[in-house]
C-alpha positions as CSV (number, residue, x, y, z in Angstrom):
1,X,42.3,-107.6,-123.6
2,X,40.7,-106.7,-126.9
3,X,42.2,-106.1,-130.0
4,X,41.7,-102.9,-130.1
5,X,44.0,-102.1,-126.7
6,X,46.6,-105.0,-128.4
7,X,47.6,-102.6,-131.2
8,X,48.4,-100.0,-129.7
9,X,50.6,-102.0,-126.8
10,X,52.3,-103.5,-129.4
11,X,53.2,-100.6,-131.0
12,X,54.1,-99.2,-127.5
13,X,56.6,-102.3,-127.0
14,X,57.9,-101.7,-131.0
15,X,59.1,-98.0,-130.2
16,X,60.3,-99.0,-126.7
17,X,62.8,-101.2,-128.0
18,X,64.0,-99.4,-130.7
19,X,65.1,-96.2,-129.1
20,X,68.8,-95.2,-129.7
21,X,70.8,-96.2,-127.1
22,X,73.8,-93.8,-125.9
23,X,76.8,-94.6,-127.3
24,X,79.4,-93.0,-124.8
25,X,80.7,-95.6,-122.1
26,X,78.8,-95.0,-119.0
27,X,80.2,-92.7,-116.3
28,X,82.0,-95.3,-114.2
29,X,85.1,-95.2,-110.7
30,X,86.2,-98.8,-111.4
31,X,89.3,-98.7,-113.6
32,X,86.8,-100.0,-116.9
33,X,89.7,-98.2,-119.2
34,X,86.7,-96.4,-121.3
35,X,87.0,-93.0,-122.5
36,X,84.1,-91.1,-124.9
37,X,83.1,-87.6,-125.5
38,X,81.5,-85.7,-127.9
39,X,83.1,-83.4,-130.3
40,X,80.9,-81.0,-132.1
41,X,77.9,-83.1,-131.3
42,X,80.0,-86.3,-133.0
43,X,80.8,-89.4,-130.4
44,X,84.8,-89.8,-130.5
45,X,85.5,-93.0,-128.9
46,X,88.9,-93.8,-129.0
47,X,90.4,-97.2,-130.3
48,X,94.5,-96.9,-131.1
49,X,96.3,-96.2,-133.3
50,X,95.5,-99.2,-135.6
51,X,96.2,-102.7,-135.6
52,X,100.0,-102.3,-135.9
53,X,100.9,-99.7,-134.3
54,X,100.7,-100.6,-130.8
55,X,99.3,-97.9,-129.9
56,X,96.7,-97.9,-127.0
57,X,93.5,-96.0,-127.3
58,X,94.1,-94.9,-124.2
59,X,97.2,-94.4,-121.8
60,X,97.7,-92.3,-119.1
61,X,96.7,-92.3,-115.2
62,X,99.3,-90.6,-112.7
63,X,102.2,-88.8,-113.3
64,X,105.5,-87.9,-110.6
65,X,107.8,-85.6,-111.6
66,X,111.1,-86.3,-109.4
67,X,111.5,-82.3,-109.1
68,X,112.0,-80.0,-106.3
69,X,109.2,-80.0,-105.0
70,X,107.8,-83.4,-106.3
71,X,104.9,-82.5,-108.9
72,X,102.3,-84.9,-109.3
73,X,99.5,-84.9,-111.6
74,X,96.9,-86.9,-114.5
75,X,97.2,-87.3,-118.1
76,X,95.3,-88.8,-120.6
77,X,96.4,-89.8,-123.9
78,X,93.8,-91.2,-126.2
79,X,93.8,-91.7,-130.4
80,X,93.2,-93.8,-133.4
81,X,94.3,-94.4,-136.5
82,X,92.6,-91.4,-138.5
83,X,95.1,-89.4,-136.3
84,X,92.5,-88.2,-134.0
85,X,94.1,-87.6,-131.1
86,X,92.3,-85.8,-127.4
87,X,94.6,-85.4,-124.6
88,X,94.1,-84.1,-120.8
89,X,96.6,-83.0,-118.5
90,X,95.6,-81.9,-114.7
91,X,98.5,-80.6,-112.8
92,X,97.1,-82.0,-109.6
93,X,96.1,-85.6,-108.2
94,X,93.3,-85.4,-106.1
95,X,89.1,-85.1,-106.8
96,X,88.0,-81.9,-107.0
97,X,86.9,-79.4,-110.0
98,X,90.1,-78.5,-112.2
99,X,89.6,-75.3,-114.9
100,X,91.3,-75.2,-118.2
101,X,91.4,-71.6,-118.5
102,X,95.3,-71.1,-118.6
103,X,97.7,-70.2,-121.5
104,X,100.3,-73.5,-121.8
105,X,102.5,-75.2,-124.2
106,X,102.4,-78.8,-123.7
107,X,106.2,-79.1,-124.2
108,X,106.9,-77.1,-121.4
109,X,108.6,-77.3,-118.0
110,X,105.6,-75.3,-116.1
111,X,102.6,-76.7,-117.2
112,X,99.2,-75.5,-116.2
113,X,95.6,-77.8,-116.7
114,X,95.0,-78.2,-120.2
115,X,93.0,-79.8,-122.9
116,X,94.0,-80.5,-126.5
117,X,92.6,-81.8,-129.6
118,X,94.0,-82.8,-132.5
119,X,91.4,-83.8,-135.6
120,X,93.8,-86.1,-137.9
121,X,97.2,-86.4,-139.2
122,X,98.3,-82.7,-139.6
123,X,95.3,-81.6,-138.7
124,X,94.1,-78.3,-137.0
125,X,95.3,-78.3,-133.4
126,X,93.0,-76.8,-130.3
127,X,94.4,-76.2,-127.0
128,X,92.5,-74.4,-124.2
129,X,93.2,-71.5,-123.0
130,X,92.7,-68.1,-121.1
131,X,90.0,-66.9,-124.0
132,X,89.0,-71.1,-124.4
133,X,88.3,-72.7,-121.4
134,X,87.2,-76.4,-120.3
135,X,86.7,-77.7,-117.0
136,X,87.3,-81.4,-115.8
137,X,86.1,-82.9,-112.7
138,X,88.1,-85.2,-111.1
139,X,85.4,-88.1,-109.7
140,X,87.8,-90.9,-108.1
141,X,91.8,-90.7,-108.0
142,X,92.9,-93.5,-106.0
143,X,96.8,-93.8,-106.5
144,X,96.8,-97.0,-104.5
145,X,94.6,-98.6,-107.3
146,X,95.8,-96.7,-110.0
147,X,92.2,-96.0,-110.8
148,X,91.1,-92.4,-111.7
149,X,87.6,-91.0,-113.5
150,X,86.1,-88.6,-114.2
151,X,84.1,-85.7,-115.9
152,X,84.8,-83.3,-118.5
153,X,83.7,-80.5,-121.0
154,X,85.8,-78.0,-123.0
155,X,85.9,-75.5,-126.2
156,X,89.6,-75.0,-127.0
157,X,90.5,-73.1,-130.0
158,X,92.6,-73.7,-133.0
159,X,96.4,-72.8,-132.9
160,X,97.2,-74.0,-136.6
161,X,96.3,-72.0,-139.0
162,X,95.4,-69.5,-136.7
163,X,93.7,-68.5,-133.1
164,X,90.1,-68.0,-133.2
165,X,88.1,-71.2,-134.0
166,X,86.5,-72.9,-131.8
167,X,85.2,-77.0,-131.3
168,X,83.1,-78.0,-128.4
169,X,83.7,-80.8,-126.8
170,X,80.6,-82.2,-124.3
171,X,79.3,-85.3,-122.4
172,X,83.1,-86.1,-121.5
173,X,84.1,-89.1,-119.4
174,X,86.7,-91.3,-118.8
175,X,87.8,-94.6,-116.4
176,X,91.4,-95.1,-116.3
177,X,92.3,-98.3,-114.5
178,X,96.1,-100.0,-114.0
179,X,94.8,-103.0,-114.8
């Protein structure tokens, strides 16, 4: 090898090893407990509520309502100590493709799929909705387990002050193990 082809490997192997790596947790069906996402092009990993709080970065899995009939469903809950809080709900169990392009209160008895956002301690509020959809795709839901991942994307709109603005929210995945 002469030096002339040495610089230029070097250089190669320099570059190589310095390229960003992703910061979002990979895409994984194992229970990991991860959740990450981008909002507005920013990586929001979640990691509690703070040190003594007790609160989880994230909680949620499965859901039974005892109801006639029985509903069933996912939530995820996930937040930390700025206030930041992003939470899913699916009003089903299984895999599959769920929309979040229904009108809901999350306080409610009929719930519909939902996505909401919250961007500190009396922050705005975004919620999907008819006019600001999402869509999550359910990879693995194993109630056995207690395992469920999966994808998701949405743009909900503010509530507080007023409807009309919109956040993106991109590159969404979560691994929810009972473990």
């Amino acid at each position: 090898m002469t030096p002339h082809m040495l610089l230029p490997l070097c250089l190669a192997l320099l570059f190589w090893g310095c390229q960003p790596k992703d910061p979002l947790p990979r895409a994984t069906r194992f229970g990991a407990n991860t959740f990450g996402c981008k909002i507005n092009g920013k990586t929001y990993i979640p990691d509690g509520g703070g040190s003594f709080s007790g609160i989880k970065p994230i909680y949620g899995g499965f859901y039974w309502v005892q109801s006639n009939p029985v509903k069933r469903g996912i939530y995820i809950q996930t937040s930390e100590p700025s206030g930041q809080v992003l939470n899913l709900f699916i009003a089903d169990y299984r895999p599959g493709v769920y929309e979040l392009n229904e009108t809901t209160r999350p306080l409610t008895q009929n719930l519909q799929n939902f996505g909401f956002y919250q961007n500190g301690k009396g922050g705005i509020a975004y919620i999907t909705s008819t006019d600001c959809i999402g869509s999550v795709k359910i990879n693995k839901a194993d109630t056995l387990s207690g395992i469920v991942s999966s994808t998701f994307s949405l743009s909900p709109c503010s509530t507080i002050p007023g409807p009309g603005q919109t956040i993106g929210i991109t590159e969404g995945r979560f691994d929810i193990g009972s473990r």
